[in-house]
PyMOL CGO cylinders between C-alpha atoms (Angstrom):
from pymol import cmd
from pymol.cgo import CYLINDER

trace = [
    CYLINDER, 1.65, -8.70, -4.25, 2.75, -9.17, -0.84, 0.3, 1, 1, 1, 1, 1, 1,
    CYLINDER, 2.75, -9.17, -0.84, 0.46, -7.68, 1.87, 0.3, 1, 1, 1, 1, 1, 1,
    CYLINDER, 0.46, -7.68, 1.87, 2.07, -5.36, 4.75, 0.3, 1, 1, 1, 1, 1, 1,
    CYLINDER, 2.07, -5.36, 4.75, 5.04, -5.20, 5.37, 0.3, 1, 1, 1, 1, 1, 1,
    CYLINDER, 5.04, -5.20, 5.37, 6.37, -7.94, 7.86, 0.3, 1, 1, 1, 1, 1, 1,
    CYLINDER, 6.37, -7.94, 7.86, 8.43, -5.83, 10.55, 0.3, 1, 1, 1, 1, 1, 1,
    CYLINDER, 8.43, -5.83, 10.55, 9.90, -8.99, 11.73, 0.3, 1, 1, 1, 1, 1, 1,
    CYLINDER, 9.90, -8.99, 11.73, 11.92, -9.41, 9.02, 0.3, 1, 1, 1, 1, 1, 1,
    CYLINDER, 11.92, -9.41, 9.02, 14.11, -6.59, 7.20, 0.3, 1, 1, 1, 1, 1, 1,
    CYLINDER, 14.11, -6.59, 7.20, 12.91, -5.75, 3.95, 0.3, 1, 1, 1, 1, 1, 1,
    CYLINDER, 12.91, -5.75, 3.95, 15.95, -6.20, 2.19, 0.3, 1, 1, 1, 1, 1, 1,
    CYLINDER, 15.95, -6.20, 2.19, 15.41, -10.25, 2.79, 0.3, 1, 1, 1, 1, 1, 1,
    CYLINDER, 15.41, -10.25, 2.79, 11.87, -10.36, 1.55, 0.3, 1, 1, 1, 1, 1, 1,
    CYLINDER, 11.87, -10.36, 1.55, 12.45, -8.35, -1.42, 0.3, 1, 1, 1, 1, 1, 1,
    CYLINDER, 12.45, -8.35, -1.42, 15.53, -10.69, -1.72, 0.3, 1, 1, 1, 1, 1, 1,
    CYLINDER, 15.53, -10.69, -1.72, 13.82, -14.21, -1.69, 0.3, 1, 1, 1, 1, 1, 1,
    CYLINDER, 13.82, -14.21, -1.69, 11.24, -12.80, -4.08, 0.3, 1, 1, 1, 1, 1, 1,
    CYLINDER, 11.24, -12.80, -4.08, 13.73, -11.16, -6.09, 0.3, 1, 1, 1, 1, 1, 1,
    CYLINDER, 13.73, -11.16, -6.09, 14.37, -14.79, -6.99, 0.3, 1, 1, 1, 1, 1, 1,
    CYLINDER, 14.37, -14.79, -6.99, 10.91, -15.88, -7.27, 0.3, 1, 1, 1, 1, 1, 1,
    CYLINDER, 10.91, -15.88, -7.27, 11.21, -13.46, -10.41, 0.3, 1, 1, 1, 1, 1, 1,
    CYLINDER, 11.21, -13.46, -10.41, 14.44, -14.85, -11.90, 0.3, 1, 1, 1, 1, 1, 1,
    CYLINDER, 14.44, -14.85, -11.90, 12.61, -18.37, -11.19, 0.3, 1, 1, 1, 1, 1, 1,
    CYLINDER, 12.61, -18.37, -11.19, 10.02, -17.02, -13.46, 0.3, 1, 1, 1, 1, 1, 1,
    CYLINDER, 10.02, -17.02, -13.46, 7.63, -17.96, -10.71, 0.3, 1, 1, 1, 1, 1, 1,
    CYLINDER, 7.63, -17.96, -10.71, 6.59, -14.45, -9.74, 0.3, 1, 1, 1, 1, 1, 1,
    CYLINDER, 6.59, -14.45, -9.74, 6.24, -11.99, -12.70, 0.3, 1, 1, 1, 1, 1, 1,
    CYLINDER, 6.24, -11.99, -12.70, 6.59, -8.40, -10.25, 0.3, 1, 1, 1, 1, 1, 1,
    CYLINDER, 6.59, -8.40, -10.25, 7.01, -7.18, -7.07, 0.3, 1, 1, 1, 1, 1, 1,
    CYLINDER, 7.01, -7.18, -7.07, 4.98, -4.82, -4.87, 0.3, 1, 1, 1, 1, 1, 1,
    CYLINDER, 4.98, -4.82, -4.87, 4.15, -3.41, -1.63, 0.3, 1, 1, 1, 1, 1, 1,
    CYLINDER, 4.15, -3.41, -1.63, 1.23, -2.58, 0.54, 0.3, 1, 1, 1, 1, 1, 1,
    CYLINDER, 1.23, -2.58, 0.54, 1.06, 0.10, 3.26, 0.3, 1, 1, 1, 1, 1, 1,
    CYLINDER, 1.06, 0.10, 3.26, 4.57, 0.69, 3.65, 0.3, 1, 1, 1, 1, 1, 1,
    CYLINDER, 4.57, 0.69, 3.65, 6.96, 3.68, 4.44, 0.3, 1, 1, 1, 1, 1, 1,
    CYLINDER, 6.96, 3.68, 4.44, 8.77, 5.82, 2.23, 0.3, 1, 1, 1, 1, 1, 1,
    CYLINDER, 8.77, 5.82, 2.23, 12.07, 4.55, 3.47, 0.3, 1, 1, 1, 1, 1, 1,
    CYLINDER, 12.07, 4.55, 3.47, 10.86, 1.17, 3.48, 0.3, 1, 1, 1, 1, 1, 1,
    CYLINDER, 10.86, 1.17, 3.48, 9.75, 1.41, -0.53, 0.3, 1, 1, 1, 1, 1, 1,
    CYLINDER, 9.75, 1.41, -0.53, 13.52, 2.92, -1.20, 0.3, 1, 1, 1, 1, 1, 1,
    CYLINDER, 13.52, 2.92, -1.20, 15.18, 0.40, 0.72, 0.3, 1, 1, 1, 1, 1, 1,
    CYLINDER, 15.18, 0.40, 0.72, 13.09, -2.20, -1.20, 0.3, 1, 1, 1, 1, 1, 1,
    CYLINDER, 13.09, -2.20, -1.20, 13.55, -0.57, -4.46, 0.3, 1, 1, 1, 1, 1, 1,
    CYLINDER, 13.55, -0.57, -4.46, 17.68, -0.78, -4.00, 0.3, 1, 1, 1, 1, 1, 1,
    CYLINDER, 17.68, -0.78, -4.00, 16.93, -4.74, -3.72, 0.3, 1, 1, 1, 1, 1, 1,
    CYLINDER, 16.93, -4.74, -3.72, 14.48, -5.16, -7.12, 0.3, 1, 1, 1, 1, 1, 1,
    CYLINDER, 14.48, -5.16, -7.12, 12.43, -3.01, -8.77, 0.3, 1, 1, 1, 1, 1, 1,
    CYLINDER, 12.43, -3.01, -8.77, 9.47, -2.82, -7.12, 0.3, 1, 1, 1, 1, 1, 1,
    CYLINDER, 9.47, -2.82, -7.12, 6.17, -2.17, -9.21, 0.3, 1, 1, 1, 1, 1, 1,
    CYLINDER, 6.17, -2.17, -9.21, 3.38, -1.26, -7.04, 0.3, 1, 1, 1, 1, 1, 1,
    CYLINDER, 3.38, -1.26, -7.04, 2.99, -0.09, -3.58, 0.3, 1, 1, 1, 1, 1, 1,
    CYLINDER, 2.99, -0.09, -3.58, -1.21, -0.52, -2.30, 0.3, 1, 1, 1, 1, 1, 1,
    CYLINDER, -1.21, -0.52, -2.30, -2.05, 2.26, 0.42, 0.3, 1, 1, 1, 1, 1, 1,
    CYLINDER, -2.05, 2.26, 0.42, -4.90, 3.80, 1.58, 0.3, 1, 1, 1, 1, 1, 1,
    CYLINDER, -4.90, 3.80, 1.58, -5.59, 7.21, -0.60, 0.3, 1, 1, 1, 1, 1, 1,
    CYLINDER, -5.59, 7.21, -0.60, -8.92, 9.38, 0.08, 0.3, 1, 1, 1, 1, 1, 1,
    CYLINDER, -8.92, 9.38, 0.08, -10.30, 12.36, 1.06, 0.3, 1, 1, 1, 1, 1, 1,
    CYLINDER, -10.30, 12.36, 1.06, -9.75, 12.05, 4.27, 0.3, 1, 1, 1, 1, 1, 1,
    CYLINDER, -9.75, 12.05, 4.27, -6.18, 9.82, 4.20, 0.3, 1, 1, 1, 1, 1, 1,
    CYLINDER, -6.18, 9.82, 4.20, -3.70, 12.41, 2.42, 0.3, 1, 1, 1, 1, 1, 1,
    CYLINDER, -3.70, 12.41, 2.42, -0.46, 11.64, 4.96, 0.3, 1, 1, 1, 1, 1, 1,
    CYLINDER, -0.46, 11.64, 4.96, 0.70, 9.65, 2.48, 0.3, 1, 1, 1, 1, 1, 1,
    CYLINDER, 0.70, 9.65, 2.48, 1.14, 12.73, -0.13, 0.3, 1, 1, 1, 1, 1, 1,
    CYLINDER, 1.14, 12.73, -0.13, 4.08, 14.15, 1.66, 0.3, 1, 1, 1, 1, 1, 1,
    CYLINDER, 4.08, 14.15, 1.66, 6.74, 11.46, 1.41, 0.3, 1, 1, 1, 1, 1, 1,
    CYLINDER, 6.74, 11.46, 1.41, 5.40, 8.27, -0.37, 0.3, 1, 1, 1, 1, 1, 1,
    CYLINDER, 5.40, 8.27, -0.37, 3.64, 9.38, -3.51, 0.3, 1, 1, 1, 1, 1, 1,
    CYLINDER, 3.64, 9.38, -3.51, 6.65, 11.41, -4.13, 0.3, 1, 1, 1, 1, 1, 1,
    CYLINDER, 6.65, 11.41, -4.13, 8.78, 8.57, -3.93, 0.3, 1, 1, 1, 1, 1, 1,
    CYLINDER, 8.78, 8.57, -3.93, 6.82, 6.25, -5.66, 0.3, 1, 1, 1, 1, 1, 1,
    CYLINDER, 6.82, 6.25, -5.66, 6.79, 9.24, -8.30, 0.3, 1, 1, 1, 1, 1, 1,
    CYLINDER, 6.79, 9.24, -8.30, 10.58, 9.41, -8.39, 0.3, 1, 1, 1, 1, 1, 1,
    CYLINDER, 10.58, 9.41, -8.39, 11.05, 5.65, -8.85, 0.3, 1, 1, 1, 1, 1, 1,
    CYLINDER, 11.05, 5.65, -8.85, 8.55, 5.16, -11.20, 0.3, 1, 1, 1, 1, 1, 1,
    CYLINDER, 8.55, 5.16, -11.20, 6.87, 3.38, -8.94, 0.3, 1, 1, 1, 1, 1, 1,
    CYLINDER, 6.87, 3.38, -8.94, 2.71, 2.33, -9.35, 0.3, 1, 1, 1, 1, 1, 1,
    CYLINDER, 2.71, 2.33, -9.35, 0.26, 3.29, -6.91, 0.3, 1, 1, 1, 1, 1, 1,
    CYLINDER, 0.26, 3.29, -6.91, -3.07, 1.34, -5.85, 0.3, 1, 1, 1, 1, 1, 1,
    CYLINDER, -3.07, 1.34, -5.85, -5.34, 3.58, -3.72, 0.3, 1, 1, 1, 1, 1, 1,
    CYLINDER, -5.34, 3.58, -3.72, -7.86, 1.35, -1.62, 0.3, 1, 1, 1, 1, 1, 1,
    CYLINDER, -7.86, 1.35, -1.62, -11.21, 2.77, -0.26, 0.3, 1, 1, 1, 1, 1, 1,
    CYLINDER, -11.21, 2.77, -0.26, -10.34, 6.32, -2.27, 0.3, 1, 1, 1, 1, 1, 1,
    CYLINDER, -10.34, 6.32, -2.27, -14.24, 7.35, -0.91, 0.3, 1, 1, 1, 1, 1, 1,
    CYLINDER, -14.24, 7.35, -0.91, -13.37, 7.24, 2.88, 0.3, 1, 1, 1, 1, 1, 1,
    CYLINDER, -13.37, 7.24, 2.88, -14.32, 3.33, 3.05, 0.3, 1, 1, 1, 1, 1, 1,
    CYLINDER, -14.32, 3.33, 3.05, -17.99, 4.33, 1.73, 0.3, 1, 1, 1, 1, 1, 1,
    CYLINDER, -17.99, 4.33, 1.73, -18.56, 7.29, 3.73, 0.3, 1, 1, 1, 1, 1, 1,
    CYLINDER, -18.56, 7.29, 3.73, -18.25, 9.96, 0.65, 0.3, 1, 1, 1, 1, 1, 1,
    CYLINDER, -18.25, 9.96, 0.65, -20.60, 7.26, -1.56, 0.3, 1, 1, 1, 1, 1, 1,
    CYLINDER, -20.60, 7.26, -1.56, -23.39, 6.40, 0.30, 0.3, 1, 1, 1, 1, 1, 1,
    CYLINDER, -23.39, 6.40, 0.30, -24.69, 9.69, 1.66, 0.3, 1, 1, 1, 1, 1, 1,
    CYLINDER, -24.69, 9.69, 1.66, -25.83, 11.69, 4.67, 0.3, 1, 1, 1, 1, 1, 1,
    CYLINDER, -25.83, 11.69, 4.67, -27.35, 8.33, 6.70, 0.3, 1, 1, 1, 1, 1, 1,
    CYLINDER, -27.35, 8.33, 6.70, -24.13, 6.24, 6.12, 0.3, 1, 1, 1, 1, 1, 1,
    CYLINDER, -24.13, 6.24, 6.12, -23.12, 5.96, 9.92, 0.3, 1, 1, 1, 1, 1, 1,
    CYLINDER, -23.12, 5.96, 9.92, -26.61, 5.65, 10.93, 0.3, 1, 1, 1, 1, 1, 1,
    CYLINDER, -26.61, 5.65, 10.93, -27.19, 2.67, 8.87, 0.3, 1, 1, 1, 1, 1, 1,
    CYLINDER, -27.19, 2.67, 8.87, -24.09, 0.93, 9.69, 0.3, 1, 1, 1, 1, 1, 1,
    CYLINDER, -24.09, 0.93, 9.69, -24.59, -2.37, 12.57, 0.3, 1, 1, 1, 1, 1, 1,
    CYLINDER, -24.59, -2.37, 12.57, -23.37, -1.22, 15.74, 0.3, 1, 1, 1, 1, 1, 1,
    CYLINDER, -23.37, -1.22, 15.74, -20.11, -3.90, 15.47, 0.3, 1, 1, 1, 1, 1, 1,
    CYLINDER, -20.11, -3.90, 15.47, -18.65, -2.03, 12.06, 0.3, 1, 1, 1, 1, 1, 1,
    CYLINDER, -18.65, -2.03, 12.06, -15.81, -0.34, 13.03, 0.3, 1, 1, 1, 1, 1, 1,
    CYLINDER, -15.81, -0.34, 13.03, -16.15, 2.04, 10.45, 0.3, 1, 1, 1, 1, 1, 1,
    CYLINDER, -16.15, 2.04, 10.45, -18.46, 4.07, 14.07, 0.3, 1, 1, 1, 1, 1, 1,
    CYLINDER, -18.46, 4.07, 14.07, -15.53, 5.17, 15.52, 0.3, 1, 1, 1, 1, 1, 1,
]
cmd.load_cgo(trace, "trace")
């Protein structure tokens, strides 16, 4: 699973170079984490691409407009990450108050 999206470098390289990683039989599948719709289709024309990771919750729905969609339409997996607000929806009323003053979870 590669982790973000290197901006650096297009995607249709990466995908490429681990496109072969698969044919090596070195790398078994190919996915994505906190990327763009466009980005995930662009990917997607290179080698299938079986998972995208993004942050999914209560409070972070952007992504239902364009990218679940498209992941939908390619038959693409989805991995939601912190899908209770990064703790705030499962630890209660006294959450923030309990948290150190350095957790950037405050602002």
């Amino acid at each position: 699973m590669e982790h973000r999206i290197d901006t650096t470098v297009p995607i249709e390289v990466t995908v490429g170079e681990l496109k072969k990683l698969v044919e090596e039989g070195k790398v078994k599948y190919i996915g994505l984490s906190e990327a763009s719709a466009s980005t995930i289709r662009r990917a997607h024309a290179v080698h299938p691409i079986t998972a995208v990771q993004l942050e999914w919750s209560l409070w972070s729905r952007d992504v239902e407009a364009d990218i679940v969609p498209t992941c939908r339409e390619l038959g693409i997996g989805i991995v939601a990450y912190s899908p209770l607000g990064r703790g705030f929806f499962s630890s209660g009323a006294k959450f923030v108050e309990n948290l150190s003053q350095n957790d950037s979870r405050k602002a």
